[in-house]
C-alpha positions as CSV (number, residue, x, y, z in Angstrom):
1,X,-20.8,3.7,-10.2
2,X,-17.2,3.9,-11.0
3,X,-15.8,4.5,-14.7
4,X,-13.6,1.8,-14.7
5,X,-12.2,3.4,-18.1
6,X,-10.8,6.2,-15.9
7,X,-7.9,4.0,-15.1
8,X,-5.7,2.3,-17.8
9,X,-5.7,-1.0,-19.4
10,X,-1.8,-1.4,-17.9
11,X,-2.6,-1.2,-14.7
12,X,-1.3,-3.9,-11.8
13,X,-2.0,-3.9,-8.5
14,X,0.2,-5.6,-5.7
15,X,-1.6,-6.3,-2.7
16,X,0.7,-7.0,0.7
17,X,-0.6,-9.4,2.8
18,X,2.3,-11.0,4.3
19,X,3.1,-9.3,7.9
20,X,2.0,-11.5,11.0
21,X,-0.3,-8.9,13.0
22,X,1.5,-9.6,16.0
23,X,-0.5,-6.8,17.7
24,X,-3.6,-9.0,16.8
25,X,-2.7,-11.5,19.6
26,X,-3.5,-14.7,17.1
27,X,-0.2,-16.5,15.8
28,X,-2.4,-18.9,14.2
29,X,-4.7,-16.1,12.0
30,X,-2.9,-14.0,9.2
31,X,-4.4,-10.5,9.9
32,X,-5.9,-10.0,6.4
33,X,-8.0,-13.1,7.3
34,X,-9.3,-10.8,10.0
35,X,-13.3,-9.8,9.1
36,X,-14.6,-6.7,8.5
37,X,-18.6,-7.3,7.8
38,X,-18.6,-10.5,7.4
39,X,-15.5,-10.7,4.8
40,X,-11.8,-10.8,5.0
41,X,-10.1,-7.3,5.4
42,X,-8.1,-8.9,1.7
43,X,-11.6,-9.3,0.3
44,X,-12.2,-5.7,0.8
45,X,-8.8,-4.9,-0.8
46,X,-8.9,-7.3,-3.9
47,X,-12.6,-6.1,-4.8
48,X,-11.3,-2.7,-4.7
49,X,-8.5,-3.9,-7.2
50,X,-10.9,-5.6,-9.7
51,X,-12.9,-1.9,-9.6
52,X,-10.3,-0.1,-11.0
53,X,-9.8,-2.7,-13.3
54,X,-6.5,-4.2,-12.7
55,X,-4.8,-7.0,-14.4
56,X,-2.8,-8.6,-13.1
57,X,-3.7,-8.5,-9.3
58,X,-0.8,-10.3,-7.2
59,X,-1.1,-11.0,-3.7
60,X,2.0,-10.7,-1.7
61,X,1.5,-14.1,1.2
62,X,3.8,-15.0,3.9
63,X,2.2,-15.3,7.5
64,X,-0.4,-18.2,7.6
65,X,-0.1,-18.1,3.3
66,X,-2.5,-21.0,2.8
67,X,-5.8,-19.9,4.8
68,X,-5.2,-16.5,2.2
69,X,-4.8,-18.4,-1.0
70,X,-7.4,-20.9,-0.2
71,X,-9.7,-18.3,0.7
72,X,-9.1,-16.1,-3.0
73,X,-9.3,-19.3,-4.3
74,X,-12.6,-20.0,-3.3
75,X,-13.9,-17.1,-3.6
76,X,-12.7,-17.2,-7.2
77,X,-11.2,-13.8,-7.5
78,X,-8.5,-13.3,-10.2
79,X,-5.0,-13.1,-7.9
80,X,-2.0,-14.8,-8.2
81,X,0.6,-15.4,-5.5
82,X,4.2,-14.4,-4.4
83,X,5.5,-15.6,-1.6
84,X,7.3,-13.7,0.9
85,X,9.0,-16.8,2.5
86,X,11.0,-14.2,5.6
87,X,9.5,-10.8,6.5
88,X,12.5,-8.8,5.8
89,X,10.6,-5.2,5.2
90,X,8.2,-4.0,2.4
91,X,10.6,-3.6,0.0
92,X,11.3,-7.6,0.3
93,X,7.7,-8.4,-0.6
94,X,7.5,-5.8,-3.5
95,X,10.2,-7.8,-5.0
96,X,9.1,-11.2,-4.5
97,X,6.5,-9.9,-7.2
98,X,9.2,-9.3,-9.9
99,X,8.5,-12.9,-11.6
100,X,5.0,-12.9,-11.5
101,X,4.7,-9.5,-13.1
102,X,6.9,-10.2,-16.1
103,X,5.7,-9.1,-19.4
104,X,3.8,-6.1,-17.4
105,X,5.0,-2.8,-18.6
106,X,2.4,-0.4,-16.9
107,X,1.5,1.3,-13.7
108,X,1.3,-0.6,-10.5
109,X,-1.1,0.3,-7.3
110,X,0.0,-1.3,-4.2
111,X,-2.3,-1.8,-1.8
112,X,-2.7,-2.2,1.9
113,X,-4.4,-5.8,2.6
114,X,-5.2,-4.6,6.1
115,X,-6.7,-0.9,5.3
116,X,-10.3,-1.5,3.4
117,X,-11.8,1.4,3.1
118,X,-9.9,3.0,0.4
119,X,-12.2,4.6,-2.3
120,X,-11.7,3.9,-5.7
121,X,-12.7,7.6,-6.6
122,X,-10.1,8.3,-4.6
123,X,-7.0,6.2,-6.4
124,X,-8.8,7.2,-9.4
125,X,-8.1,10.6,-9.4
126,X,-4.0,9.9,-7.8
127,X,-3.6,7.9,-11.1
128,X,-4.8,11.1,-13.1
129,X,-2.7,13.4,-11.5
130,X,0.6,10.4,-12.1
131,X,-0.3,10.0,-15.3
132,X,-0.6,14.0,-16.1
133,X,2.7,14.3,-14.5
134,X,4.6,10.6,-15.9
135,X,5.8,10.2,-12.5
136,X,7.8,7.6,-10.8
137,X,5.6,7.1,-8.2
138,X,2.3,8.6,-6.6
139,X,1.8,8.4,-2.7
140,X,-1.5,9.0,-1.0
141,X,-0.7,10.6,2.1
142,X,-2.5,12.3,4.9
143,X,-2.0,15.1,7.6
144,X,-2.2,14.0,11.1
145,X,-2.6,15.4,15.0
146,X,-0.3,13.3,16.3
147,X,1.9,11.7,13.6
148,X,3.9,9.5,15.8
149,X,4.6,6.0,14.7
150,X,4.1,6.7,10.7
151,X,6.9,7.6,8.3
152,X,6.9,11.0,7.7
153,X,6.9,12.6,3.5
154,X,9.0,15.4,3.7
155,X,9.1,17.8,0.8
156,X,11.1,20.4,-0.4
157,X,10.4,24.2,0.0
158,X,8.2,23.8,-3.4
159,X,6.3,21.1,-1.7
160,X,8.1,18.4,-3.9
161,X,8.6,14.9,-2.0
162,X,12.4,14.3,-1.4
163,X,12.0,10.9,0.7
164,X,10.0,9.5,3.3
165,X,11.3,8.7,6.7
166,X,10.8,6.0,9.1
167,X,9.8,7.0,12.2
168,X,12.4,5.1,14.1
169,X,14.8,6.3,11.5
170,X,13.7,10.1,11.7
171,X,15.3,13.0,13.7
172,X,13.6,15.4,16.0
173,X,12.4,18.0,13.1
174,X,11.7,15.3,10.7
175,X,9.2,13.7,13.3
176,X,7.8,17.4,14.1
177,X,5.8,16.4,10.7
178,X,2.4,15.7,10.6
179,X,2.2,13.9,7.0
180,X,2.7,10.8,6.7
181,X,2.9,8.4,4.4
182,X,0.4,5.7,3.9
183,X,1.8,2.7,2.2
184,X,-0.6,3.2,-0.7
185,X,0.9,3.6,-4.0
186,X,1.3,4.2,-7.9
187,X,4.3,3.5,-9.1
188,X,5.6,2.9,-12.6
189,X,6.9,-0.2,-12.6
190,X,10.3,0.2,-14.8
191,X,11.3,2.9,-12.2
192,X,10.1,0.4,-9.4
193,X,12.0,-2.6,-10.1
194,X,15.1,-0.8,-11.2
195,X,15.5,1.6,-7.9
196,X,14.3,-1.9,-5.5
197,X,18.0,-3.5,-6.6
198,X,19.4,-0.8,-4.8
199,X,18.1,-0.4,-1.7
200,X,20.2,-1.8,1.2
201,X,18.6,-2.8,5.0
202,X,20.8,0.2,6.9
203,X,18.4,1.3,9.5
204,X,16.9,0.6,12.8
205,X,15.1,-2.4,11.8
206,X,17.6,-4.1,9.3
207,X,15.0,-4.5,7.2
208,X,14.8,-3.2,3.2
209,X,11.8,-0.4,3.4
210,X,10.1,0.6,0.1
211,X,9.8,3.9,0.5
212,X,14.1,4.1,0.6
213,X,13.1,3.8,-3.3
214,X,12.5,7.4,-2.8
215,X,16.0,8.5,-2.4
216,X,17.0,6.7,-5.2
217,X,14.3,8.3,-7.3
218,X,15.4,11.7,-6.0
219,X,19.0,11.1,-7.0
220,X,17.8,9.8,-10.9
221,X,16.0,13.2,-10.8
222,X,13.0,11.6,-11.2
223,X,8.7,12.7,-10.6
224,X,7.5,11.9,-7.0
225,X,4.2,13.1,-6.5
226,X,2.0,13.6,-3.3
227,X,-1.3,12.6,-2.6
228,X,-3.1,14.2,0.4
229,X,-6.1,12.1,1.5
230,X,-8.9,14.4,3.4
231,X,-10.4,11.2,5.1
232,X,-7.8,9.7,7.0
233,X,-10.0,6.5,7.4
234,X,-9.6,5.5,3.6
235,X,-5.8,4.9,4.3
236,X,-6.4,3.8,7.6
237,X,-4.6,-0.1,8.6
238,X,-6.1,-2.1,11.4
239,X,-3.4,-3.6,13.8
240,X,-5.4,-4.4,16.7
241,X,-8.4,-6.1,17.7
242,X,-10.1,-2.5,18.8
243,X,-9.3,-1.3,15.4
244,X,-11.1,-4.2,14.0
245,X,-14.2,-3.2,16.1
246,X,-13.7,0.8,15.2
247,X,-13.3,0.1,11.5
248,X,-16.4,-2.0,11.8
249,X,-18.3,1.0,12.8
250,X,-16.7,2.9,10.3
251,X,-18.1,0.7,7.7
252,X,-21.4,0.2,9.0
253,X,-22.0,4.4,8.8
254,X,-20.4,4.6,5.2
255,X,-23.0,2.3,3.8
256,X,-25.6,4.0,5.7
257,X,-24.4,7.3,3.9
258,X,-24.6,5.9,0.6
């Protein structure tokens, strides 16, 4: 049972569920609509929200928006909605949030609508350790075999984060690195909101990236904190029909285990 007391009262969580899926073959199916024993992969996410007791819990819809709000809304789960209207990079649909977390003045988790088998033990303890430390942000990350397609973290000689990487954006040693980053985080949302004004679309995609808040953070001096993940399958995304069927499997053994 988790102790939903672990985590604070001033805690948000952002949920993105805009992308397309493109890799999913379906034009006509937003990939968090995509089912993972018998409910939505967003299902998965938004339940894991409510367990750690966030408040507000804001959805971030773009792709195929209204078969994801109905679905929430029928399902009667406390989200609300911003709406990513062009998919111009994470840091786009982070921002599209501003409005709907005014008045908010806490911690935010953002959360992977595609990736359901994060543990809320898990972000429980990251949100310890930010909190111990006040830092800016909090990144769950995890060491890979073959890192290739993931931004990389890379870190100081200390072992401090600097900035995270594309990898279409990263140079030969930088993609030598086997951590990456997961696009789970904890961020504090003052620090958020003021470093997303700032970031610009300069890279290979043209697109604004969220983790470019990093370099801001660096240059304010402020706290970035790593958070390696042992279990690569809690921050694991599913962009393909045969992840679907392995992250299926996946679930079927955890409950098993339990």
């Amino acid at each position: 049972m988790i102790d939903a007391s672990s985590a604070s009262s001033s805690l948000a969580a952002i949920i993105m569920a805009a992308g397309q899926g493109k890799r999913m073959n379906n034009p006509d199916k937003a990939k968090v609509m995509y089912e993972l024993n018998g409910t939505p992969l967003i299902g998965h996410v938004v339940r894991l929200a409510i367990l750690l007791g966030c408040q507000p819990i804001v959805a971030v819809v773009g792709h195929q928006r209204q078969s994801v709000i109905d679905y929430l809304g029928k399902a009667d789960f406390p989200v609300t909605f911003a709406v990513q209207e062009q998919q111009l990079g994470t840091a786009h649909a982070v921002m599209a949030t501003e409005e709907s977390l005014t008045g908010f003045d806490g911690d935010i988790i953002i959360l992977s609508g595609d990736a359901p088998l994060t543990r809320p033990e898990t972000l429980l303890a990251a949100l310890r350790k930010h909190k111990e430390h006040a830092a800016a942000v909090t990144v769950l990350t995890a060491v890979l075999p073959d890192a290739s397609g993931y931004g990389r973290v890379i870190r100081d000689a200390q072992g401090a984060v600097l900035r995270i990487v594309e990898h279409k954006d990263a140079n030969e040693e930088e993609r030598a690195i086997r951590e990456i980053n997961s696009g789970i985080y904890i961020f504090n949302r003052h620090a958020l909101f003021t470093a997303l004004k700032r970031v610009d679309n300069d890279n290979a995609q043209g697109e604004y990236y969220l983790p470019d808040v990093f370099s801001i953070f660096r240059s304010e001096d402020r706290v970035m904190l790593p958070f390696v993940v042992d279990d690569i399958d809690e921050i694991r995304g599913i962009n393909t029909l045969e992840q679907l069927e392995d992250m299926e499997m996946l679930y079927k053994q955890r409950q098993m285990e339990r």
